[in-house]
py3Dmol code that shows the C-alpha trace and the ligand (Angstrom):
import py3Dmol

protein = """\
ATOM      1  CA  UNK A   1      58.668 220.999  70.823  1.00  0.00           C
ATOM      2  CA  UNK A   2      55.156 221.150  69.904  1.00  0.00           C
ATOM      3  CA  UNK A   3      55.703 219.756  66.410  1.00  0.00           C
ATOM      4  CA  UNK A   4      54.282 216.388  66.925  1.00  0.00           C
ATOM      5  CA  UNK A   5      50.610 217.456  66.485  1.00  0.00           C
ATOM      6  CA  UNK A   6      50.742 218.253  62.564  1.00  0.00           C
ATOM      7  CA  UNK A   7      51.738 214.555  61.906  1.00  0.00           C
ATOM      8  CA  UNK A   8      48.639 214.089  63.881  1.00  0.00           C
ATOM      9  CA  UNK A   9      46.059 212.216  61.106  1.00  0.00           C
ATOM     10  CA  UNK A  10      42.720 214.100  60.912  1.00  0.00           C
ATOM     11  CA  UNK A  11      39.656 212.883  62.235  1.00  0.00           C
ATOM     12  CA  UNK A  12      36.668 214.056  59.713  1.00  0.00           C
ATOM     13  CA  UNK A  13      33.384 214.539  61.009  1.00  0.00           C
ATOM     14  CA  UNK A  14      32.398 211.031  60.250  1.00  0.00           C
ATOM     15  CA  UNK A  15      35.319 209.215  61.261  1.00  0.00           C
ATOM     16  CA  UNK A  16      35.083 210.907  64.809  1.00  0.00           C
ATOM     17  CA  UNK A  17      31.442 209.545  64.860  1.00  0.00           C
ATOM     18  CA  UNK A  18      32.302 205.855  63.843  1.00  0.00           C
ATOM     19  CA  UNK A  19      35.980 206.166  66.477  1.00  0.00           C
ATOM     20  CA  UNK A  20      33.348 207.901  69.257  1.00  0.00           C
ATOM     21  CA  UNK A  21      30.625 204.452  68.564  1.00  0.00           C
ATOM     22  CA  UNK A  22      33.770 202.116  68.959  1.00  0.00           C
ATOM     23  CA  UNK A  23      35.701 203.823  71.789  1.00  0.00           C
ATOM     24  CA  UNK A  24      31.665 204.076  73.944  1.00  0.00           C
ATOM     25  CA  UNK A  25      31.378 200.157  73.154  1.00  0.00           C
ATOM     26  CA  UNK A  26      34.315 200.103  75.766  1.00  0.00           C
ATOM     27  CA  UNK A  27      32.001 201.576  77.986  1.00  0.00           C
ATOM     28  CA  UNK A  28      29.181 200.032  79.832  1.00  0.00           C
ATOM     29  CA  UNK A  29      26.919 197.190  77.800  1.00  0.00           C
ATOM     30  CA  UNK A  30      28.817 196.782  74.150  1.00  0.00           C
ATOM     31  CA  UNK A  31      26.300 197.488  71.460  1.00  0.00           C
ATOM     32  CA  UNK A  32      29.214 196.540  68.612  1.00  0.00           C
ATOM     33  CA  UNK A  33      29.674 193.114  68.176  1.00  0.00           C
ATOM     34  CA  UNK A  34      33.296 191.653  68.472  1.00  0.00           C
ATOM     35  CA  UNK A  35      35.920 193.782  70.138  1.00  0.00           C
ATOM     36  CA  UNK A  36      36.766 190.834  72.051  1.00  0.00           C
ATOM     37  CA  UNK A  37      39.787 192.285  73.357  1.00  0.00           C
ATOM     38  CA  UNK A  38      38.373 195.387  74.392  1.00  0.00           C
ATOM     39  CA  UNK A  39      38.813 198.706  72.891  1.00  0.00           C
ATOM     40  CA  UNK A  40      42.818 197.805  72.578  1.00  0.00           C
ATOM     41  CA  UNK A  41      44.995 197.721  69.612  1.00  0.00           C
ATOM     42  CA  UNK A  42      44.255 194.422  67.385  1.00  0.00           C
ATOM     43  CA  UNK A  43      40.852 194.346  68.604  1.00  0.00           C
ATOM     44  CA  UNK A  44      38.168 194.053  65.694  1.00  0.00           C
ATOM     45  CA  UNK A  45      35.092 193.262  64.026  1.00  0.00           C
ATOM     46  CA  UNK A  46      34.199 192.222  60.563  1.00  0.00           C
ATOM     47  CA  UNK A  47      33.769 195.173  57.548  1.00  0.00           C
ATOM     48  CA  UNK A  48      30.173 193.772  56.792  1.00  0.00           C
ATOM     49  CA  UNK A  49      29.137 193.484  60.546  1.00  0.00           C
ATOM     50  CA  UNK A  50      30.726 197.121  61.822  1.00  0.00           C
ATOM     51  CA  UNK A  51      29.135 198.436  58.560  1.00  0.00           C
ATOM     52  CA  UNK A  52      26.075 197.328  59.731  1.00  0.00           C
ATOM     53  CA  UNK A  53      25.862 198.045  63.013  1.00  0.00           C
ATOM     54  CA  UNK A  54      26.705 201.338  62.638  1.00  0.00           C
ATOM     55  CA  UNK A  55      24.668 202.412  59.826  1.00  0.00           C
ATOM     56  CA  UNK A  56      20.900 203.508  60.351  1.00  0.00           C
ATOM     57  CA  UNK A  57      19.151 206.773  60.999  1.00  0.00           C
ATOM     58  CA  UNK A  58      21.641 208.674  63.084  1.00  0.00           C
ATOM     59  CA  UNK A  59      24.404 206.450  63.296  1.00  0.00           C
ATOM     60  CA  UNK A  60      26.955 207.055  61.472  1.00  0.00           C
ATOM     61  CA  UNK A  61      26.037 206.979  58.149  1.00  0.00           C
ATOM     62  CA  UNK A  62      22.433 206.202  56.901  1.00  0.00           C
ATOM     63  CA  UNK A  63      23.636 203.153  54.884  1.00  0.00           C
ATOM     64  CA  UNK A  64      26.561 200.228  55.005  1.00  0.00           C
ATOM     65  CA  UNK A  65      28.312 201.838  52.064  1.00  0.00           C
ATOM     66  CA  UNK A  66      28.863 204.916  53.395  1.00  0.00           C
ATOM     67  CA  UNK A  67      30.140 203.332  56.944  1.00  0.00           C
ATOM     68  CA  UNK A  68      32.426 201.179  54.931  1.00  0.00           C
ATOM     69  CA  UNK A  69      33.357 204.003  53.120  1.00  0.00           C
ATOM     70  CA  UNK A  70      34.232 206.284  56.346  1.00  0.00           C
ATOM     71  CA  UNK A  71      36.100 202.782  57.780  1.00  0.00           C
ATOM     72  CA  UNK A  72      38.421 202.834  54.766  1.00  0.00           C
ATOM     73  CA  UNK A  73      39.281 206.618  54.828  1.00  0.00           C
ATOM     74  CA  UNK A  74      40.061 205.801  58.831  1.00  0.00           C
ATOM     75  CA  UNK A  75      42.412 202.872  57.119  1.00  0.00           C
ATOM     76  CA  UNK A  76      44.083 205.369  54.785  1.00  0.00           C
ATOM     77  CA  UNK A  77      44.477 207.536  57.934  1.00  0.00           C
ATOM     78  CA  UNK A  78      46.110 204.875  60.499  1.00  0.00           C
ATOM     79  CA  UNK A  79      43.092 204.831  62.629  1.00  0.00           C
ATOM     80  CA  UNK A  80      42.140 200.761  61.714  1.00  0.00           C
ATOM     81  CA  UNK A  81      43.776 198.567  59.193  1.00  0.00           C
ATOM     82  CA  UNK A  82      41.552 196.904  57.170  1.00  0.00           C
ATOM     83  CA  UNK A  83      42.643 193.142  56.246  1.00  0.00           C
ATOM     84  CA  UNK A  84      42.376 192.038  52.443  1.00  0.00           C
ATOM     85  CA  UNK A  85      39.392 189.478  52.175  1.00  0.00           C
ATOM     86  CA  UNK A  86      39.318 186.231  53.322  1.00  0.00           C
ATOM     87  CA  UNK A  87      37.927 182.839  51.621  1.00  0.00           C
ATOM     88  CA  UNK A  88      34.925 184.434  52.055  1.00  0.00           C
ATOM     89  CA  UNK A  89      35.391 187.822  50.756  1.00  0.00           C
ATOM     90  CA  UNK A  90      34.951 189.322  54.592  1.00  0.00           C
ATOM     91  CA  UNK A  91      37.111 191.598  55.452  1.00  0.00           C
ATOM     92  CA  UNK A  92      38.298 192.009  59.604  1.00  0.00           C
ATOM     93  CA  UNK A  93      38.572 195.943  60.534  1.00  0.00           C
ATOM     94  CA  UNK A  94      40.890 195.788  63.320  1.00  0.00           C
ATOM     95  CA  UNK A  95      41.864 198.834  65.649  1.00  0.00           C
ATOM     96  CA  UNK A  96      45.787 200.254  65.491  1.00  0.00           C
ATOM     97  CA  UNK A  97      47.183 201.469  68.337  1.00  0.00           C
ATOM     98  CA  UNK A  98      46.566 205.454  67.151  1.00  0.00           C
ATOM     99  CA  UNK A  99      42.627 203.812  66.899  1.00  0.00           C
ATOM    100  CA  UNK A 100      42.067 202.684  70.281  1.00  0.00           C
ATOM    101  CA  UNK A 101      44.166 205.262  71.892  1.00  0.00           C
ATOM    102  CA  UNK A 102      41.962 208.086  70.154  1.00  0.00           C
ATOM    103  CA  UNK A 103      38.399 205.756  70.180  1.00  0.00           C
ATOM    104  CA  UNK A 104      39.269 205.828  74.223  1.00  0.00           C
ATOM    105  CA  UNK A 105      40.050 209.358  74.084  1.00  0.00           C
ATOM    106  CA  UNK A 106      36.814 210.802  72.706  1.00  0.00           C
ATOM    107  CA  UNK A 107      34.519 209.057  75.521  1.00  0.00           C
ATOM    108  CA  UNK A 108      34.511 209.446  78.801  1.00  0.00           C
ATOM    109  CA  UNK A 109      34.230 206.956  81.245  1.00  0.00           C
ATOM    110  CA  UNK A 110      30.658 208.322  81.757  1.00  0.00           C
ATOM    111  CA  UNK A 111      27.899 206.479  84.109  1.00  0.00           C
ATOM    112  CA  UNK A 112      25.269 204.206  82.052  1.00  0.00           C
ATOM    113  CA  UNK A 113      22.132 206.035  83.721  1.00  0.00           C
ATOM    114  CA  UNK A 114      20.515 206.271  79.910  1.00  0.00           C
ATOM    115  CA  UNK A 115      21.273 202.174  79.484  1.00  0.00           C
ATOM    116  CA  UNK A 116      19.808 201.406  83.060  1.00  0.00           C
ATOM    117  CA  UNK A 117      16.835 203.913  82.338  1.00  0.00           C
ATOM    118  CA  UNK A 118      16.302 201.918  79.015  1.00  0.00           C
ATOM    119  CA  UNK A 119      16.758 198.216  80.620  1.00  0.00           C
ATOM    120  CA  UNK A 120      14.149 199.248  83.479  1.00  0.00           C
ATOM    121  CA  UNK A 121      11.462 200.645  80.848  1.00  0.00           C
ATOM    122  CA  UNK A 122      11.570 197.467  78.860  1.00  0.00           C
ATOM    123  CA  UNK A 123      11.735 195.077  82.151  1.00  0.00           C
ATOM    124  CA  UNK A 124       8.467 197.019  83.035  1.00  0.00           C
ATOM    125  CA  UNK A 125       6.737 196.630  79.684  1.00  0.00           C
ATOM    126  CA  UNK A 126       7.272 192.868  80.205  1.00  0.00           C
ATOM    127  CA  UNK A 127       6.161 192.899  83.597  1.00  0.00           C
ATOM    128  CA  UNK A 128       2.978 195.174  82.910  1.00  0.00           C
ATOM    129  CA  UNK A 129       1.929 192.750  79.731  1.00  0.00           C
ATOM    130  CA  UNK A 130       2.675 188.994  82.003  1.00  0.00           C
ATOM    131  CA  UNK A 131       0.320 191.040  85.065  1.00  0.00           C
ATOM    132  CA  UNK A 132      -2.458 192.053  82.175  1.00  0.00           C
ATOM    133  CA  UNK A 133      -2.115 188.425  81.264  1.00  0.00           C
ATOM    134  CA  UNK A 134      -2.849 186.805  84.352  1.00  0.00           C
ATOM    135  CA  UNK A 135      -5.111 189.582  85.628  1.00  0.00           C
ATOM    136  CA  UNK A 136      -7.498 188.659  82.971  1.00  0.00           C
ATOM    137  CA  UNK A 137      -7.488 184.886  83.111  1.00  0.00           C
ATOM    138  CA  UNK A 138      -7.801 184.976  86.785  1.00  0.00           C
ATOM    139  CA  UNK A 139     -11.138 187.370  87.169  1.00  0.00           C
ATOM    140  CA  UNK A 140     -14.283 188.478  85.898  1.00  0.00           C
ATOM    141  CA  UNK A 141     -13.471 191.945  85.513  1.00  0.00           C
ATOM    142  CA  UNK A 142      -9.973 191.921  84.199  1.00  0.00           C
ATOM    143  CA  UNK A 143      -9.826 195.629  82.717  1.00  0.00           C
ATOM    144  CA  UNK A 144     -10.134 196.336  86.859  1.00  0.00           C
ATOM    145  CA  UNK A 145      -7.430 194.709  87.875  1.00  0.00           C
ATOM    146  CA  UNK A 146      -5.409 195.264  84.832  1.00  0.00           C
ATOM    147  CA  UNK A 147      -5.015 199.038  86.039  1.00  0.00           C
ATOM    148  CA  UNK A 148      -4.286 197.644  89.753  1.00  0.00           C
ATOM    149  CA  UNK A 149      -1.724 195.207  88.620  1.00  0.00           C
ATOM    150  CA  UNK A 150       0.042 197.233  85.998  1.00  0.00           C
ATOM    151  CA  UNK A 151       0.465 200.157  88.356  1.00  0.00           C
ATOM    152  CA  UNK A 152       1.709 197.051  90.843  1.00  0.00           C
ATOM    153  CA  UNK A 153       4.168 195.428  88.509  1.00  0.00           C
ATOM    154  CA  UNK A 154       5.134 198.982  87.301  1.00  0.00           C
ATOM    155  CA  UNK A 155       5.837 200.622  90.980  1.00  0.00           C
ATOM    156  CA  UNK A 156       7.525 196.738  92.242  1.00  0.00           C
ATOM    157  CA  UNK A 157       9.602 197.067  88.752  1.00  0.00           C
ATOM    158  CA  UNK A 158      10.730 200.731  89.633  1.00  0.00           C
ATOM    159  CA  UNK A 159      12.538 199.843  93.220  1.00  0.00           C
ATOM    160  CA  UNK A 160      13.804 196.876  92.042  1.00  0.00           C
ATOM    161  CA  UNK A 161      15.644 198.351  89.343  1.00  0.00           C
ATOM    162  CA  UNK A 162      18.241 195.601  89.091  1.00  0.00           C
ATOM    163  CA  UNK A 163      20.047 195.884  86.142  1.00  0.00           C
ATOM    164  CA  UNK A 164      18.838 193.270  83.347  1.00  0.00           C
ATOM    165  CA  UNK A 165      20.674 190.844  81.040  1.00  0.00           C
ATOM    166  CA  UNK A 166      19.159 190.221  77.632  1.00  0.00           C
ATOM    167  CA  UNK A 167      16.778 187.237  78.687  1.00  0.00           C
ATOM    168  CA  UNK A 168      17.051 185.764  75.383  1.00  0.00           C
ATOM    169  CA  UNK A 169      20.602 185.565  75.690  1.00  0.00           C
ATOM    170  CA  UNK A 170      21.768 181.920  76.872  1.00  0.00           C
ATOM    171  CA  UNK A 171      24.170 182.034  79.768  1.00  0.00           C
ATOM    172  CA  UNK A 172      27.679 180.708  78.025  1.00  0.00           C
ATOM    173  CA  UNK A 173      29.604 180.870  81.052  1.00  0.00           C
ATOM    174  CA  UNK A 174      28.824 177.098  81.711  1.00  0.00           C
ATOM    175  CA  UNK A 175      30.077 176.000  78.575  1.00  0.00           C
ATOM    176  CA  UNK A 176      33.351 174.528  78.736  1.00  0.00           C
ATOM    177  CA  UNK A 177      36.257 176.748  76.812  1.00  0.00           C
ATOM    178  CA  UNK A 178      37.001 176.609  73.412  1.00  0.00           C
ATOM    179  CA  UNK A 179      40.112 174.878  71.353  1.00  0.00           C
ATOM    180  CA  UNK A 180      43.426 176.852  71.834  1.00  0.00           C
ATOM    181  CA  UNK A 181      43.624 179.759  69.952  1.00  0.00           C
ATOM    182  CA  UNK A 182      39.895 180.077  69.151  1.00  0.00           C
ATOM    183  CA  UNK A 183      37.116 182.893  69.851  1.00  0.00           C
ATOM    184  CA  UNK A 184      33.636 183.465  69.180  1.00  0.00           C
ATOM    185  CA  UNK A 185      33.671 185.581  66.125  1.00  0.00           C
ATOM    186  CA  UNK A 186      29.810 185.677  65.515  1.00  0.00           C
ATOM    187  CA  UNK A 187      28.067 185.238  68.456  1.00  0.00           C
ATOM    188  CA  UNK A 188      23.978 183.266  67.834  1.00  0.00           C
ATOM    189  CA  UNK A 189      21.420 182.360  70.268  1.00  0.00           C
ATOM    190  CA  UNK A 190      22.138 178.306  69.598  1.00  0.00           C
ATOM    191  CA  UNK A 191      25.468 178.113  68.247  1.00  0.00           C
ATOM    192  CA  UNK A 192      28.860 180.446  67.914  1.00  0.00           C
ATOM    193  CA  UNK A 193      31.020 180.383  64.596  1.00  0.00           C
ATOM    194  CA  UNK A 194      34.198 180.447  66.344  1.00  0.00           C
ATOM    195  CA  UNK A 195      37.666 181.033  64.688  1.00  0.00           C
ATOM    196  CA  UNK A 196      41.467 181.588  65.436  1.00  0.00           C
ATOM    197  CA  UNK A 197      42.928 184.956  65.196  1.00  0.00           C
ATOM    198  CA  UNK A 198      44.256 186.733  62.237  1.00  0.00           C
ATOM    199  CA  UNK A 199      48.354 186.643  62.540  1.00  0.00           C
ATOM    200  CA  UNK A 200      48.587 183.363  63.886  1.00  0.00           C
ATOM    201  CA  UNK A 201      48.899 181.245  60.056  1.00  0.00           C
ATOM    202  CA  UNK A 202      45.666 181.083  58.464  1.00  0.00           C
ATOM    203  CA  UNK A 203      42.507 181.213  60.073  1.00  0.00           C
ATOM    204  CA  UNK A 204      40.552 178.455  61.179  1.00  0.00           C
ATOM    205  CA  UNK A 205      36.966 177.801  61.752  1.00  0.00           C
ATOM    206  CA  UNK A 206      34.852 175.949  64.110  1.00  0.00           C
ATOM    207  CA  UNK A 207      31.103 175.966  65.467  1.00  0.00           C
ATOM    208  CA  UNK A 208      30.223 175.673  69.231  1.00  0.00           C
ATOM    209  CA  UNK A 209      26.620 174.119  70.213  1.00  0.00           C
ATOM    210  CA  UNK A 210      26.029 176.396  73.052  1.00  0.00           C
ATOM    211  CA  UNK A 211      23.345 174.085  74.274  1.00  0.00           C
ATOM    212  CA  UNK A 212      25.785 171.347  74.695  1.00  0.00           C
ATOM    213  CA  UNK A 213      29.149 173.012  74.266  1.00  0.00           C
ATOM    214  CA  UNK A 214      30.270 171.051  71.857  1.00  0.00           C
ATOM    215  CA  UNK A 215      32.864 171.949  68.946  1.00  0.00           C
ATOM    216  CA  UNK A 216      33.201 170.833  65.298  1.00  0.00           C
ATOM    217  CA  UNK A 217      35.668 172.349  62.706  1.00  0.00           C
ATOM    218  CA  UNK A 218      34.325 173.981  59.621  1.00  0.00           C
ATOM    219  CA  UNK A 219      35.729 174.586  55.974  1.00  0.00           C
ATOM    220  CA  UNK A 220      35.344 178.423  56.633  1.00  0.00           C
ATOM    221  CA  UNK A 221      32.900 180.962  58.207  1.00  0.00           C
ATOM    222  CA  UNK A 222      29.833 180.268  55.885  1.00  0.00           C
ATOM    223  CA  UNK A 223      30.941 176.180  56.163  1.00  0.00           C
ATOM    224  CA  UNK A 224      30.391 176.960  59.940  1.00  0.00           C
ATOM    225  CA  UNK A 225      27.520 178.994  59.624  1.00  0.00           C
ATOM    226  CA  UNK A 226      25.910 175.931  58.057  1.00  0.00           C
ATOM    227  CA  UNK A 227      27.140 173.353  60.353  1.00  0.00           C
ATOM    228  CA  UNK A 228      25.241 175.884  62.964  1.00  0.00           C
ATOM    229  CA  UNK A 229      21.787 175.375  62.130  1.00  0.00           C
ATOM    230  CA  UNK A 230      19.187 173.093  63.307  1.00  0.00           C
ATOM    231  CA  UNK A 231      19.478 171.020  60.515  1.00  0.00           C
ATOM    232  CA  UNK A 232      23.184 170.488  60.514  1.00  0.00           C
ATOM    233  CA  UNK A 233      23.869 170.114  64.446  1.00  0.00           C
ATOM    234  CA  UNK A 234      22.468 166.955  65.153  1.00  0.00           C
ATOM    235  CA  UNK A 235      25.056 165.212  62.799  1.00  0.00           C
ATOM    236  CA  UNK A 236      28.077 166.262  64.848  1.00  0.00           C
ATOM    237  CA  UNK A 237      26.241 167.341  68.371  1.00  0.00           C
ATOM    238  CA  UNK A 238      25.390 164.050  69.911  1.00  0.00           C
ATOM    239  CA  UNK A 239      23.609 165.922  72.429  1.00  0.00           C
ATOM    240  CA  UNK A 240      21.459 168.089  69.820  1.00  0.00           C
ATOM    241  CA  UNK A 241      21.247 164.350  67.853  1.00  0.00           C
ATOM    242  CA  UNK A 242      19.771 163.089  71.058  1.00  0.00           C
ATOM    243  CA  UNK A 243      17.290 165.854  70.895  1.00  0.00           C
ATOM    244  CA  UNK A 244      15.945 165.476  67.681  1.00  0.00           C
ATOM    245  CA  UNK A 245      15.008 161.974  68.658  1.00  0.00           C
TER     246      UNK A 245
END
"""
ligand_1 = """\
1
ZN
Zn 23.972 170.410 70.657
"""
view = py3Dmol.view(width=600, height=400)
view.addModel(protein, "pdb")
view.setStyle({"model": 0}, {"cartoon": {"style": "trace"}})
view.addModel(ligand_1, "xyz")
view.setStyle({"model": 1}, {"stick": {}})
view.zoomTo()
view.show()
């Protein structure tokens, strides 16, 4: 019985492209944001986001649009389901099963040699620019040693090779864990806009202070955006209140 395949939904050229960029954020440093879950079924990110981060000079399409466009023929085709839009008018793209069985499928698990290639040239660059720093405020003839120390810092930077986390990333693993049933849905550098998950009643929203780990509530996503900023923190983070004193 070799039957099945015809009820097989087709992939079009695009929709392999956008299904090949979700299943490879399951492999090695995730580029997509969201996914929490993994590449698994349920697993998701929002229409405007997705369409973003996979539009651009060869990505998938060269503009939003047209990556929203190839999401909702992959809808149509059983490869995501596409939610109707929320208070906000977002929209969460979430993975079926038939998604994240064929986004897995098209990548390998291959080694991230091209990532670790990438994460050592820019660790270099940084190096290189901190030595021509110093090298100049510390001698009369910097251009000298600036040769000396970048071909230092750029040999030292070579062996060591240690694979490098986005410095201007804060570390939330310290932070203590969120209410029940929520998860970051858009990750920022000094807070989180946090919400349940879709299929558990309607969806609630909440903003984390990652500096303090704090948690307030929020009307909706843009309501927690808000209560996010600078501005806004101090009147429900007593330790970012503290700091503005
Ligand atoms: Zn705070």
């Amino acid at each position: 019985m070799t039957t099945t395949t015809t009820t097989t939904p087709h992939l079009t050229a695009m929709g392999r492209k956008l299904m090949t960029a979700i299943g490879e954020n399951g492999q090695g440093a995730p580029t997509l944001s969201f996914f929490d879950g993994g590449i698994v079924e349920d697993s998701g990110s929002w229409m405007s986001v997705l369409s973003a981060e996979l539009s651009g000079e060869g990505s998938v399409a060269k503009t939003a649009t047209g990556v929203a466009n190839v999401l909702k023929k992959l809808d149509a085709d059983g490869f995501v389901a596409i939610d109707s839009p929320d208070e906000n008018g977002e929209q969460w793209v979430r993975l079926t099963k038939l998604g994240a069985d064929t986004a897995n499928q098209l990548v390998q698990p291959t080694p991230t040699d091209e990532q670790r290639a990438a994460a050592l040239a820019a660790e270099t660059v940084v190096i290189e620019k901190a030595t021509k720093r110093r090298g100049a405020a510390k001698t009369g003839n910097p251009k000298t040693d600036e040769k000396v120390n970048a071909a230092k810092a750029a040999k030292s930077a070579k062996s060591s090779a240690k694979p490098t986390a986005k410095t201007d990333e804060p570390d939330k693993s310290k932070l203590p864990a969120l209410p029940e049933g929520y998860v970051v849905r858009y990750p920022h550098k000094s807070y989180d806009l946090c919400s349940t998950l879709k299929g558990q009643g309607k969806i609630k929203w909440g903003t984390r202070c990652n500096a303090h780990g704090t948690f307030t509530e929020a009307e909706g996503g843009r309501d927690g955006d808000t209560k996010g900023t600078a501005a806004v923190r101090p009147t429900w983070c007593k330790g970012c209140a503290k700091d503005a004193k």
